[in-house]
C-alpha positions as a printed NumPy array, in Angstrom:
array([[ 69.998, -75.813, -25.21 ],
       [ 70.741, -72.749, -23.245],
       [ 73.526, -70.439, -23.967],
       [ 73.467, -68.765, -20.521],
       [ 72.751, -72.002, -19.091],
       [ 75.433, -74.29 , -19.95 ],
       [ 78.297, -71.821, -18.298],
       [ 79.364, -72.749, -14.896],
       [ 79.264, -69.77 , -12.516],
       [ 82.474, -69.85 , -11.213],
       [ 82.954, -69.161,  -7.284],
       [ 85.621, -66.287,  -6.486],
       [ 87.806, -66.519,  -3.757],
       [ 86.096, -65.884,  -0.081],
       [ 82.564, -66.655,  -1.661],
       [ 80.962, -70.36 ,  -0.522],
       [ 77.597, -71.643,  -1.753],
       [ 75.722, -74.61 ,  -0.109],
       [ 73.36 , -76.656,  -1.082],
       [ 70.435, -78.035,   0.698],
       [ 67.747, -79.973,  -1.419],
       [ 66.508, -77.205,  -3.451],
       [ 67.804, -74.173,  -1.369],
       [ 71.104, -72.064,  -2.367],
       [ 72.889, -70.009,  -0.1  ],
       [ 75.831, -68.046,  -1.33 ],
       [ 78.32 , -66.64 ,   1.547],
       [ 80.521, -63.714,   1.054],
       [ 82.376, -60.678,   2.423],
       [ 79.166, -58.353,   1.833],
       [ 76.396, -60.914,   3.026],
       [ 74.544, -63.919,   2.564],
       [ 71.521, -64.519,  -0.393],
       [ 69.766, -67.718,  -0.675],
       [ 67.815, -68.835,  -3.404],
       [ 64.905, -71.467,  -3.693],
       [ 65.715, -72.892,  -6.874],
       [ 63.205, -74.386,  -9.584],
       [ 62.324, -78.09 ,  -8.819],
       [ 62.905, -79.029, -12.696],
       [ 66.607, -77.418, -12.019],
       [ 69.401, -78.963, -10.407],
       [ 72.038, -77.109,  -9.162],
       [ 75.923, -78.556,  -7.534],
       [ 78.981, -77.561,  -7.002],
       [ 81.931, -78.802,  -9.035],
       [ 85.273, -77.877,  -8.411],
       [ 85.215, -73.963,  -7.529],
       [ 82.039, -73.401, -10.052],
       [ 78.452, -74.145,  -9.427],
       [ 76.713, -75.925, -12.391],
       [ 72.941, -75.746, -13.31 ],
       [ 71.189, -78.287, -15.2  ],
       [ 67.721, -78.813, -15.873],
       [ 66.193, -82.316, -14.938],
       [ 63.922, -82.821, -17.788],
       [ 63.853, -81.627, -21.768],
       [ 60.615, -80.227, -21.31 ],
       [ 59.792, -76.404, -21.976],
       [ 59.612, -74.799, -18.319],
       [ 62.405, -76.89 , -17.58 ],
       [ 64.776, -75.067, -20.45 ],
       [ 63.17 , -71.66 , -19.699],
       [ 64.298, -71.5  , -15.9  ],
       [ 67.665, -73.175, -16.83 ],
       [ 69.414, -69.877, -17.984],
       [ 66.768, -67.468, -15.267],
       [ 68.198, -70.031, -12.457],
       [ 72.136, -69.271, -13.634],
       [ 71.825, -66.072, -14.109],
       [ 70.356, -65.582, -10.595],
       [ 72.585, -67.537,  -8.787],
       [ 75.452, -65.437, -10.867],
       [ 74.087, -62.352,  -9.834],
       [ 73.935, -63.752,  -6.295],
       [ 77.517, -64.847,  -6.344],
       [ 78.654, -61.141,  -7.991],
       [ 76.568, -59.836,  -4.716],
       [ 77.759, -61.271,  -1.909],
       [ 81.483, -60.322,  -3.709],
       [ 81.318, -56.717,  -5.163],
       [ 77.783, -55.656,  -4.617],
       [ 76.069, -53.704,  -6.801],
       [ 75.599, -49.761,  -6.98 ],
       [ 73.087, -47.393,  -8.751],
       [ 73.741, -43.51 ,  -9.191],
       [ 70.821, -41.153,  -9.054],
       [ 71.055, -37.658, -10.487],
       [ 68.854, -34.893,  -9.003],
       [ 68.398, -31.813, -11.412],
       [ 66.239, -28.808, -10.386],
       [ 66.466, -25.536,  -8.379],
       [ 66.119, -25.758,  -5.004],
       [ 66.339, -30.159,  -5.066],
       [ 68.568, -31.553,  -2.775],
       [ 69.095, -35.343,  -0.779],
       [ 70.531, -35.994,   2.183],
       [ 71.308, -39.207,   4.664],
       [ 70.52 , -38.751,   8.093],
       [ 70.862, -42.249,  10.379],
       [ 68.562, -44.844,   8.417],
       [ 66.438, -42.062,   6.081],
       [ 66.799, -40.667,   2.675],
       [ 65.788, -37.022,   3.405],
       [ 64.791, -35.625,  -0.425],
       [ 63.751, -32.028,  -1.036],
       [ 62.474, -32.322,  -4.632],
       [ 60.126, -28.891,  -5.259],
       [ 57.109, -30.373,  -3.151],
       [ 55.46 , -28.126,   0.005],
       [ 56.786, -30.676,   2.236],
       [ 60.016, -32.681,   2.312],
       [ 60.191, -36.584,   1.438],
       [ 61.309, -38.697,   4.096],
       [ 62.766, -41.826,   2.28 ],
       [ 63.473, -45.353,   5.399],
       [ 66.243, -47.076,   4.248],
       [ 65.464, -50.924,   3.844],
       [ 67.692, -53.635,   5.4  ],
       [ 70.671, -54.251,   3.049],
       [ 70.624, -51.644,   1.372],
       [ 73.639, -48.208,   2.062],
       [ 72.715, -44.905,   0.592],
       [ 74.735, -41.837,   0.195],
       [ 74.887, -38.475,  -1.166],
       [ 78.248, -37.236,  -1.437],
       [ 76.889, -33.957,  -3.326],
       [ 73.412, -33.125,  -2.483],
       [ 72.656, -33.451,  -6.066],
       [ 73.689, -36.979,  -6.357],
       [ 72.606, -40.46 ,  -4.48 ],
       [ 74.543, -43.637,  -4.472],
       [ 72.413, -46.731,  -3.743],
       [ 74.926, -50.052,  -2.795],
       [ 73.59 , -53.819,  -1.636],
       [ 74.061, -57.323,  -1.991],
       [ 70.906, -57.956,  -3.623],
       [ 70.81 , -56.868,  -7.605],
       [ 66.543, -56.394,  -7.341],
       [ 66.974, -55.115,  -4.446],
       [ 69.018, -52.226,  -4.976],
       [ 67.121, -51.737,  -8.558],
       [ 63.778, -51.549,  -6.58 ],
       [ 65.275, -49.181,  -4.05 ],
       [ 65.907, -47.065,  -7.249],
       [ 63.28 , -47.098,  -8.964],
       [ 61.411, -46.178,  -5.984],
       [ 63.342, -43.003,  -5.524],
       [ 63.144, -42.296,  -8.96 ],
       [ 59.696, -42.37 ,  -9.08 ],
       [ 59.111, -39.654,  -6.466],
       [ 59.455, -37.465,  -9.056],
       [ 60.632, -38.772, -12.295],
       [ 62.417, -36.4  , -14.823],
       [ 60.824, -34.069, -17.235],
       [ 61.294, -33.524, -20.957],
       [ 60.836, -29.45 , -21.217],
       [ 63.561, -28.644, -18.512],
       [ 65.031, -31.695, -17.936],
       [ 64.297, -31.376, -13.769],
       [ 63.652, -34.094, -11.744],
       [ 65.304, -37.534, -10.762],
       [ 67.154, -39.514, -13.004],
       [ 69.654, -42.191, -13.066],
       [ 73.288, -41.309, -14.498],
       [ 73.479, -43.175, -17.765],
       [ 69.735, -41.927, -18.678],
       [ 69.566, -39.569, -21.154],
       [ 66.285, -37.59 , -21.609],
       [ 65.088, -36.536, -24.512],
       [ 64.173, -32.808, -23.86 ],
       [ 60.934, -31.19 , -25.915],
       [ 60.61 , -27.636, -27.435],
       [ 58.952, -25.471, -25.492],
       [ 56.232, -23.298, -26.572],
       [ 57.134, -21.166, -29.813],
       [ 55.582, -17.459, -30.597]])
């Protein structure tokens, strides 16, 4: 039995989800998500909550029980609050900034990085040094991240670089004489 599973996801107030055959779509104040769920999962609402059960006992059919609730909580939590990731810049001379739909990132390079802004996704910089990514979509928004990240990831000797704001990195010794 599933211990993720087996919880209702309960629907907050201004947030409907519908049903059609195997298709979810949750409805909120930030958006709309749908979902294609699992053919061994079945998936109703009951009451204010949606409930997920699986159809059979057999193995895939348990596995994408809990994957299936925790998606559609995630959904739910999405179309509500929204999610939000905080990017740290560190370095001299490294800056962000928004201009209309692009991410414009100065990050040590000969050139600067020009960063499109995907559908669904708000970004802002309220210090040059810092970026706030907000959406709907939980992978979304972690994708958008990563992405950013990526363009140039942090370093242990000086610490320089991109990073998100709970990361710590573990900084090396430099060279001794």
């Amino acid at each position: 039995m599933s211990r993720i599973g087996k919880y209702p996801v309960a629907l907050p107030k201004g947030v409907t989800v519908d049903i059609a055959g195997q298709k979810l779509k949750a409805k909120g104040k930030l958006g709309e998500l749908s979902l294609v769920v699992d053919n061994d999962i079945e998936a109703k609402v009951d009451g204010g909550a949606v409930k997920i059960t699986p159809r059979s006992e057999s193995k895939r059919a348990r596995t994408m029980w809990g994957t299936t609730r925790s998606l559609v909580n995630s959904m739910v939590k999405g179309v509500d609050q929204g999610f939000t990731k905080n990017l740290e810049i560190n370095g001299v001379g490294y800056r962000a900034a928004v201009q209309g739909k692009v991410l414009q990132l100065q990050l040590g390079y000969s050139h600067e990085i020009k960063f499109a802004i995907p559908d669904g996704i708000a970004i802002k910089c309220e210090k040059p040094t810092s970026i706030t990514i907000t959406g709907a979509d939980k992978q979304k928004v972690g994708q958008v991240a990563a992405e950013i990240r990526e363009m140039r990831g942090p370093e242990p000797y000086k610490g320089k670089g991109i990073k998100y704001d709970t990361e710590v990195i573990r900084r090396k010794e430099g060279k001794r004489k």
